[in-house]
Each structure stands twice: as C-alpha cells, then as structure tokens.
Backbone as a chain_set.jsonl record, in Angstrom:
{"seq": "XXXXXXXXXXXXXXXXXXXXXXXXXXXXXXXXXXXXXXXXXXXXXXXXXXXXXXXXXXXXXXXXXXXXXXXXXXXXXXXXXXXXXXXXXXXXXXXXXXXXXXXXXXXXXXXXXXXXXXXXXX", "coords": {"N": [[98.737, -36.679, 36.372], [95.139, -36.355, 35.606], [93.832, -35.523, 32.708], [90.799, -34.257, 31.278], [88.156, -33.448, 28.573], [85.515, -32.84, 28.16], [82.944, -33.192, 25.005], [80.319, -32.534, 22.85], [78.075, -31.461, 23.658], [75.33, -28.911, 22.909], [72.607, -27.759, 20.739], [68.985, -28.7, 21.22], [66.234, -30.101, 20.529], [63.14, -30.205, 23.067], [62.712, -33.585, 24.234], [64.539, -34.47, 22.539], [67.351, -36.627, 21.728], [71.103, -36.73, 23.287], [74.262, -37.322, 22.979], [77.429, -36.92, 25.141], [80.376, -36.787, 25.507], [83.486, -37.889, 27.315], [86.918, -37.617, 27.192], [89.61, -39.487, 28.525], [92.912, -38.261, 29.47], [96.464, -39.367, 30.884], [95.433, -41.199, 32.425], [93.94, -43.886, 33.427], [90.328, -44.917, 32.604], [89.146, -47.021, 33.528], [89.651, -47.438, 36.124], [89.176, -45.245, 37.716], [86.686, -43.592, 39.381], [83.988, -42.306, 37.371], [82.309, -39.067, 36.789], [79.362, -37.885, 36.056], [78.156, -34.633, 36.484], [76.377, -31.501, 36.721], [75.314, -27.662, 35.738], [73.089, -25.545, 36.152], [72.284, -22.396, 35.344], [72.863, -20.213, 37.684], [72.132, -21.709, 39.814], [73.265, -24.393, 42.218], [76.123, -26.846, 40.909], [75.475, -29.955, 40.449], [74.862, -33.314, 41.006], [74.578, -35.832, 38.178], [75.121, -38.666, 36.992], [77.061, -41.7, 37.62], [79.532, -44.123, 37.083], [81.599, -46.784, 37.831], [83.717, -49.029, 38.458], [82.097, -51.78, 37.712], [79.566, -50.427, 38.579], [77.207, -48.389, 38.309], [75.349, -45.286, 38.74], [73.055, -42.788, 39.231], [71.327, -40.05, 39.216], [68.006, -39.256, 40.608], [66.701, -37.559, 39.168], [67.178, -37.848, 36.613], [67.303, -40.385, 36.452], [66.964, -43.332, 33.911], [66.021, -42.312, 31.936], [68.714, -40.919, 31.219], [72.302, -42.186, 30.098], [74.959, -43.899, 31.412], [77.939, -44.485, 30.645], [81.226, -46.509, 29.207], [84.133, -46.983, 27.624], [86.616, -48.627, 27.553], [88.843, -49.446, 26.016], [88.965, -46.6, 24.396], [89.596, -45.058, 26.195], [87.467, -43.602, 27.35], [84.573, -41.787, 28.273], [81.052, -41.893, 28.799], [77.683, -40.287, 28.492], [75.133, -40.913, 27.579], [72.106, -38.984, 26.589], [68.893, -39.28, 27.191], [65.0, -38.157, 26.057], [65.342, -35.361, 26.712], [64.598, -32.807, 28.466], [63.593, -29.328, 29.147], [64.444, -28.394, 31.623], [66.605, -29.95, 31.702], [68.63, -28.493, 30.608], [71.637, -27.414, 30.845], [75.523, -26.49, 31.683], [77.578, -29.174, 31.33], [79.406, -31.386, 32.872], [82.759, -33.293, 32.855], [84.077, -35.473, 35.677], [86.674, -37.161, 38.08], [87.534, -39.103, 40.153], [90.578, -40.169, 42.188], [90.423, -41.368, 44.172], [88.227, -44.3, 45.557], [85.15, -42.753, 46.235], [82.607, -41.028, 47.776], [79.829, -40.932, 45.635], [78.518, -39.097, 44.775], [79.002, -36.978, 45.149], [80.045, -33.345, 45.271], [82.475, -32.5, 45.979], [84.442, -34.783, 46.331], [85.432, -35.23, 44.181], [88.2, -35.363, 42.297], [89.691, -34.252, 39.532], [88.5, -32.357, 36.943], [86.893, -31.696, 34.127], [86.286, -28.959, 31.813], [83.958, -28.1, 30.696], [80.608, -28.828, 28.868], [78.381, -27.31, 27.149], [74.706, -27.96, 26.991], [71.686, -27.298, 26.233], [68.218, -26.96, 25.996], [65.026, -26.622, 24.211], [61.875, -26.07, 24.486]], "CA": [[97.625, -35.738, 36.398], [94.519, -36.525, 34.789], [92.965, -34.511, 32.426], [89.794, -34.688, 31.226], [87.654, -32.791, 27.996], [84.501, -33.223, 27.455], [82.211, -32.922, 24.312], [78.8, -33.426, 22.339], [77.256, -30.708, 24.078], [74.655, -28.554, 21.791], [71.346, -27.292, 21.262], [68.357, -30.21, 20.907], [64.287, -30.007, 21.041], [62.29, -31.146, 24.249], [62.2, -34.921, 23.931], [65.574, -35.407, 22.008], [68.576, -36.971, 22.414], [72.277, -36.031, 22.94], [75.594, -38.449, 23.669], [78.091, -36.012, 25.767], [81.704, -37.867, 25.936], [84.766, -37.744, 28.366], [87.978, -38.454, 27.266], [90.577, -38.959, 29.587], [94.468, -38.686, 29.194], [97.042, -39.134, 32.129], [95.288, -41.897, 33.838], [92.736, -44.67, 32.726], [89.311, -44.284, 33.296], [88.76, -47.894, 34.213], [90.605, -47.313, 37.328], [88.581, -44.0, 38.401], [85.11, -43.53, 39.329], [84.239, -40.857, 36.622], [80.815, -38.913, 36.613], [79.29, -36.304, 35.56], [77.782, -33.062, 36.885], [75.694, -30.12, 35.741], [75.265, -26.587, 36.349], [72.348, -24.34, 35.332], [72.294, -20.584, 35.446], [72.129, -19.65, 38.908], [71.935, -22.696, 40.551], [74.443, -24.964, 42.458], [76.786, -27.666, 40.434], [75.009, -31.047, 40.916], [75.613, -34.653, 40.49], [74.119, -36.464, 37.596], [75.278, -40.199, 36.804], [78.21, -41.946, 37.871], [80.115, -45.216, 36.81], [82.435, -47.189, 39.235], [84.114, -50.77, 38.25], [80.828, -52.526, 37.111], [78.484, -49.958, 38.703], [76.336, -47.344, 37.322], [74.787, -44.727, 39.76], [72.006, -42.096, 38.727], [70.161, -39.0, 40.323], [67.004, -39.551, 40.68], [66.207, -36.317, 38.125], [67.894, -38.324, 35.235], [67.23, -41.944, 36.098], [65.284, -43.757, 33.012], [66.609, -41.507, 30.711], [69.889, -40.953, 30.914], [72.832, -43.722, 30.883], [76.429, -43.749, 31.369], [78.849, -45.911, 30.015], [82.844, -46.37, 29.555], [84.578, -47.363, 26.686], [88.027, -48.762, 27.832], [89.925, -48.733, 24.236], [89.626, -45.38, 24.204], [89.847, -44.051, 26.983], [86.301, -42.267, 26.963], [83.166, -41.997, 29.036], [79.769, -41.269, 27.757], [76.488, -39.882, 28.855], [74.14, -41.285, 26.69], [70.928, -38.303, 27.375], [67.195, -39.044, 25.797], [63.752, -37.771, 26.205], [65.443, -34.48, 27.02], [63.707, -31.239, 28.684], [64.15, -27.915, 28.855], [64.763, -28.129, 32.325], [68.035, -30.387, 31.764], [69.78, -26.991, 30.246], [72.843, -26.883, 31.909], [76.664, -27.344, 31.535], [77.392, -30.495, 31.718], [81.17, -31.468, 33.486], [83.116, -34.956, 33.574], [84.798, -35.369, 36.738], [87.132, -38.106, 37.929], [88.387, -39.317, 41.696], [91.334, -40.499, 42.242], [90.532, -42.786, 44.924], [86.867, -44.035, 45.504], [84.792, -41.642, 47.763], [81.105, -40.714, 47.588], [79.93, -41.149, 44.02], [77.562, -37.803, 44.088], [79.19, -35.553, 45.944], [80.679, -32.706, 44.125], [83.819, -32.081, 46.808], [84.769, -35.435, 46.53], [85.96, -35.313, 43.185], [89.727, -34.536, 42.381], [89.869, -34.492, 38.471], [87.702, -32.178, 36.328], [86.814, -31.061, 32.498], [86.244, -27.812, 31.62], [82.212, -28.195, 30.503], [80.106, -28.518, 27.596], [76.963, -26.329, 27.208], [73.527, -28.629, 26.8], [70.825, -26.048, 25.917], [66.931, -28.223, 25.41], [64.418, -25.624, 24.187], [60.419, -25.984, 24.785]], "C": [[96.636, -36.115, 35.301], [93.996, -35.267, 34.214], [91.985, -34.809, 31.72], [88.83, -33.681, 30.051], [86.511, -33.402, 27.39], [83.815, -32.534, 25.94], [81.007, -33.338, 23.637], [77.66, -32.513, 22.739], [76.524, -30.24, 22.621], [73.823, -27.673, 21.937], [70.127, -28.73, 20.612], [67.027, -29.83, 21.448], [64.787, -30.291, 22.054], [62.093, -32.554, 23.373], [63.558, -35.875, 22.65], [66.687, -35.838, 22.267], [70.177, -36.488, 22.101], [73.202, -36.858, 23.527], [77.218, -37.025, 23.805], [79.38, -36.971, 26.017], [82.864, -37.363, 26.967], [85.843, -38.328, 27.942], [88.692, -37.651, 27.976], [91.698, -38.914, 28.74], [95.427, -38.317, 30.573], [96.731, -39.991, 33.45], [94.003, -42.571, 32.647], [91.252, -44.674, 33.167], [88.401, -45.389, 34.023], [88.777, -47.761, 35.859], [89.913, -46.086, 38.343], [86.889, -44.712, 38.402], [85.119, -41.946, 38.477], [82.962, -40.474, 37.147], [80.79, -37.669, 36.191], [78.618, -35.55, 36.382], [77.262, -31.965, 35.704], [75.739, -29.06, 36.291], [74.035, -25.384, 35.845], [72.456, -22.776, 36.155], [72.123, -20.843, 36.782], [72.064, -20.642, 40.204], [73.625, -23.648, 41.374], [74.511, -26.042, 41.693], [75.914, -29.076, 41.15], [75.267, -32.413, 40.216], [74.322, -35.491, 39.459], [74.43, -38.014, 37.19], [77.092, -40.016, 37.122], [78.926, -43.447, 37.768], [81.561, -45.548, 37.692], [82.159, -48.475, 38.746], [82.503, -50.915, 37.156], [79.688, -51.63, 37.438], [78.089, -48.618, 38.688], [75.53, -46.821, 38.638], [73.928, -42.974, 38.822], [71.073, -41.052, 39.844], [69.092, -39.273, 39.329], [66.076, -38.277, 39.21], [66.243, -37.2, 36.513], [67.762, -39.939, 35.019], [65.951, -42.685, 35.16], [65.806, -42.948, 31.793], [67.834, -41.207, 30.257], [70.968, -42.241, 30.731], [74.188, -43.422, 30.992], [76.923, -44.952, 31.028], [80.465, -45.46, 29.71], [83.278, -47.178, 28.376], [86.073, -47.467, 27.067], [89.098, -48.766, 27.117], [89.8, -47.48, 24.149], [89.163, -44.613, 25.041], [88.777, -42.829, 27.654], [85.043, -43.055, 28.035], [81.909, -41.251, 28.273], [78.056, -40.963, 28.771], [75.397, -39.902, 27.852], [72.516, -40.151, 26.973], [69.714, -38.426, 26.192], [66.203, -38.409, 26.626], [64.142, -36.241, 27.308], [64.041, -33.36, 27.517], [64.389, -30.581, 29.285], [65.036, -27.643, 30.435], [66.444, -29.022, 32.978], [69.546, -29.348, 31.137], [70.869, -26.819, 31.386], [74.086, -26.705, 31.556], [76.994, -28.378, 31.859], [78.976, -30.752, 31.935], [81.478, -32.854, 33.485], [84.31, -34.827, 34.315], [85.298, -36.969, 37.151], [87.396, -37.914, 39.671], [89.634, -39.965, 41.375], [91.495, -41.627, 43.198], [88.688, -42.833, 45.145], [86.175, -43.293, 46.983], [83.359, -41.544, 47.04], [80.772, -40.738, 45.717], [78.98, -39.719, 43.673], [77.739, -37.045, 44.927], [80.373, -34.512, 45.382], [82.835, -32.916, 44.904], [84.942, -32.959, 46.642], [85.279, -36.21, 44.821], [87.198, -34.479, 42.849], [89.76, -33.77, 40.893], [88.359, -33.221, 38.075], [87.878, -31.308, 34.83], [86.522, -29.735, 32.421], [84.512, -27.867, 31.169], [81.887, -28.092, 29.371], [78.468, -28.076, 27.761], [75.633, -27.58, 26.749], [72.116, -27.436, 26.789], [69.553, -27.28, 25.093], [65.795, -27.263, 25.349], [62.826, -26.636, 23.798], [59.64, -25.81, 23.279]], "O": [[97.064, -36.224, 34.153], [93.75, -34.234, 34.837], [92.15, -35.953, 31.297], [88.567, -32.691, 30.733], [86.457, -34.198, 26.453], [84.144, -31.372, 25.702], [80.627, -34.494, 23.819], [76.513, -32.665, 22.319], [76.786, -30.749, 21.531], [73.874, -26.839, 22.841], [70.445, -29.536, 19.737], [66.788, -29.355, 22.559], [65.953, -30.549, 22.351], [61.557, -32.679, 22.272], [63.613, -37.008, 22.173], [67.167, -35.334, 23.283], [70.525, -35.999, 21.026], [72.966, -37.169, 24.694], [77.796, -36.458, 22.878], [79.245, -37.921, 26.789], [82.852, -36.168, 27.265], [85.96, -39.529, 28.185], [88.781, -36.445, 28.205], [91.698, -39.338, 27.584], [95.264, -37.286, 31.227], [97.129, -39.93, 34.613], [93.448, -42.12, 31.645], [91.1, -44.349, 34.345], [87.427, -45.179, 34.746], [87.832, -48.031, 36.6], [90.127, -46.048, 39.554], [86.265, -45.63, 37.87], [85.779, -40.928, 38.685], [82.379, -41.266, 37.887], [81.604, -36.765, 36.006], [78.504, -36.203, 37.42], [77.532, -31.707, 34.531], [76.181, -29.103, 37.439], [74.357, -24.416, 35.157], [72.668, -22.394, 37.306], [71.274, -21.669, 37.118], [71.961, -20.279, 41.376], [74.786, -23.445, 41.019], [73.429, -26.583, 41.463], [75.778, -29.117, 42.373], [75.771, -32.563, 39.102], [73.227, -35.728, 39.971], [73.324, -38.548, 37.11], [77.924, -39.114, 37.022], [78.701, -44.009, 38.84], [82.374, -44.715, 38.09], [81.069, -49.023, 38.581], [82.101, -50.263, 36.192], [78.693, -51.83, 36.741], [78.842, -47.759, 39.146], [75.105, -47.612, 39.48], [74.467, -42.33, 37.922], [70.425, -41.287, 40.863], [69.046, -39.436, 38.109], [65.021, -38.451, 38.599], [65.449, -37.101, 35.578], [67.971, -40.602, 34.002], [64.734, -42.722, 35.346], [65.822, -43.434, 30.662], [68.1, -41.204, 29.055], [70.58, -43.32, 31.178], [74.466, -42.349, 30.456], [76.471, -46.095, 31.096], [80.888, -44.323, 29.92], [82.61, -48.197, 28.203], [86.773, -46.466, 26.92], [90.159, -48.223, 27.427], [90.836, -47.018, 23.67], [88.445, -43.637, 24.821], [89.009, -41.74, 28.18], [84.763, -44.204, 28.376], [81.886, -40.342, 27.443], [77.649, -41.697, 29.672], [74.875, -38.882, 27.402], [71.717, -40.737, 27.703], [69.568, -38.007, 25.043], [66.462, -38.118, 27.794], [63.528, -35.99, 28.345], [62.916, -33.231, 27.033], [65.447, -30.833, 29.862], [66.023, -26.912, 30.506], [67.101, -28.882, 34.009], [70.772, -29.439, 31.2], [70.85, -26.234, 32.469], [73.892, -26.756, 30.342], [76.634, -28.651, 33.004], [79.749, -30.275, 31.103], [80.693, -33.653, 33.996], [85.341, -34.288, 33.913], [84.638, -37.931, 36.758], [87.435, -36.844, 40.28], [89.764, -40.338, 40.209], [92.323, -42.537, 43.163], [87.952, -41.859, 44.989], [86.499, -43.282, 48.171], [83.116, -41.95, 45.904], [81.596, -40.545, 44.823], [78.769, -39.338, 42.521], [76.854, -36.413, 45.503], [81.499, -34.926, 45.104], [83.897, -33.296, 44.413], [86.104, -32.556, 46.698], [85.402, -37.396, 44.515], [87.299, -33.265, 43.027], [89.865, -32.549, 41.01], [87.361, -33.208, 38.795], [88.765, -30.504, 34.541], [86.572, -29.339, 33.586], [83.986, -27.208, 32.065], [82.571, -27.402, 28.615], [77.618, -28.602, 28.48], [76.075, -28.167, 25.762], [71.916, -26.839, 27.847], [69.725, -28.066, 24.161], [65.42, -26.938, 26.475], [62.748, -27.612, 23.052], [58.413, -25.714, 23.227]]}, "num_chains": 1, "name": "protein.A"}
C-alpha cells in the first residue's frame, strides 16, 4: 500500500513561488505515474501536472509555470510552482496509479495524500 504526504503548501504573494513535495513510502515512485491535483472552494478536484518514466505532462492552466520533477533517492516528487496567482488557491493533492492509465484523470488514480493548502493573495 502506498502512502503518500504531501507538503510545502502556504501562503505566497501574486507572482511568487512555492515547491510542494510528495513523499512516498510503500512503493517507489519511479515505478508509478504520480501527479498532482487541486481543489478550490467549491469547485471540482482537477488535474494539474503529471510525471511518468521520462515524461512530464501539464494542464494547460499551469503549463510555463509550473514543473514537476522526481527525486528517486528519496523517494519524493515535487511541484516546483512560480509566477503564482490568486487564482491558483487551492489544495493541492499528490496522487499515485498503480498501473499506468490516463495521466489527468482524477478516477484513474489509486493512491492519494491527504492535501496541502496553497493560498496566493492579490
């Protein structure tokens, strides 16, 4: 069973940056497609970047600014986020598959963290 806790969340101007991490334990994270997900008030859970073997996948909201990346010594994934705005306020989730399946579709993720708050004020 993987499990999965993210952190790094915060609070951060418009226009700054914030590195949000994933470590796993219970499974390696080479081996998964991880990604992340957000959630603002009110809204439905959506897919933000996603890493798989060698490749890096990005909604279109976040591409250019955001990055993902994987650190295989320890076990950790990262969401590198710059040139923040207000309207990236969300929780932010790292989610894992277990086998590969759609890379931005929420359903299709087995594995998930509990969330870290991202709050980008105007």
């Amino acid at each position: 069973q993987v499990q999965l806790v993210e952190s790094g969340g915060g609070l951060v101007q418009a226009g700054g940056s914030l590195r949000l991490s994933c470590a796993a334990s219970g499974g390696t994270v080479s081996t998964y497609t991880t990604g992340w997900f957000r959630q603002a008030l009110g809204k439905e859970r959506e897919f933000v970047a996603a890493i798989r073997w060698g490749g890096t996948y990005y909604a279109d909201s976040v591409r250019g600014r955001f990055t993902i990346s994987r650190d295989n010594a320890q076990n950790t994934v990262y969401l590198q986020m710059r040139s923040l705005k207000p309207e990236d306020t969300a929780v932010y989730y790292c989610a894992a598959q277990s086998r590969p399946k759609s890379v931005d579709v929420r359903a299709d993720y087995d594995y998930w963290g509990q969330g870290t708050q991202v709050t980008v004020s105007s």
